[in-house]
C-alpha positions, 0 to 999 in steps of 0.5 A: 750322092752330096749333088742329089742332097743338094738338089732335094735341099734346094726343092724342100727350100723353094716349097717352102719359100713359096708356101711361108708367106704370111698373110697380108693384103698384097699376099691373102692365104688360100682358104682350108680345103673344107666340106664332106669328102665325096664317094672317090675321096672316102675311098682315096683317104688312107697312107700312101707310100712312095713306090717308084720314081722314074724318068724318061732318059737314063741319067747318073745322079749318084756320086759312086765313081761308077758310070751307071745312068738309070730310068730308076731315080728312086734307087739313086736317091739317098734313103731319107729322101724315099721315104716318102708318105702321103696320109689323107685323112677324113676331116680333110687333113693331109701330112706329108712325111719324110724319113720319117720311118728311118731311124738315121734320118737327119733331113726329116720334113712334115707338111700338114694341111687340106685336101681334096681329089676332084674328078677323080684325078685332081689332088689339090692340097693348102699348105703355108698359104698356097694352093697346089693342084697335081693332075693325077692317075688312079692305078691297079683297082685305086692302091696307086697313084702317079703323078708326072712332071717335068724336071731338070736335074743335073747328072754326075758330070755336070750336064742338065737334062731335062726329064720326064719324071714320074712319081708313084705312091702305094697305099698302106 
């Protein structure tokens, strides 16, 4: 568990040093996504909860002295770090919470800025400067959405494996 905490620190330290650039000539800010939200996106708009996180090849993050490698990634991370919440609002805000709804969660994280979905399946959101566009699948009748990607983590025993991780939200 101490190597997967280690992990998402370092994911949560390279968002934002990426994204906590000031803006300068050498580095100009993406613009706010701004505009009316389309027909798609007044239905996208709304909580999204994380649901699922899985992979491709069973690997074991989990510092249990159990050899017990999994597909369920999400059962394996510590609880702050599923409590995951995307809300899209309609004035085009977006916040990205974490263990937020956790009472003992010392590794909060928000993240605010803009959105917009366009055709259908492309999320793109501004935030700290940056821009990042994340290919998406609408799923049961549009109350779930996944994104894939690909990753390498690094198992109990010290192996990299490279894996195909998919990530899906619920909405509230």
């Amino acid at each position: 568990m101490k190597k997967s905490v280690i992990f998402f620190t370092a994911v949560i330290l390279c968002v934002l040093s990426f994204g906590c650039h000031e803006s300068n000539d050498d580095f100009p800010c993406e613009e706010a996504l701004t505009g009316e939200l389309s027909a798609k996106e007044l239905d996208f708009k709304g909580k999204w909860k994380l649901s699922a996180i899985t992979c491709d090849i069973p690997i074991d993050i989990t510092d249990d002295s159990t050899d017990n490698p999994s597909t369920n990634l999400m059962a394996q991370y510590p609880s702050c770090y599923r409590d995951n919440i995307y809300i899209f609002s309609k004035d085009r805000e977006y916040k990205f919470l974490q263990g937020s709804t956790l009472t003992d969660c010392d590794d909060r994280f928000e993240n605010i800025g803009t959105w917009a979905l366009s055709d259908g399946s492309l999320l793109t959101t501004v935030t700290f400067c940056s821009r990042e566009s994340l290919d998406i699948t609408l799923e049961n009748s549009d109350t779930e959405f996944s994104n894939e990607f690909n990753q390498t983590l690094v198992d109990i025993n010290g192996n990299k494996v490279y894996l195909n991780i998919t990530k899906t939200f619920k909405k509230k």
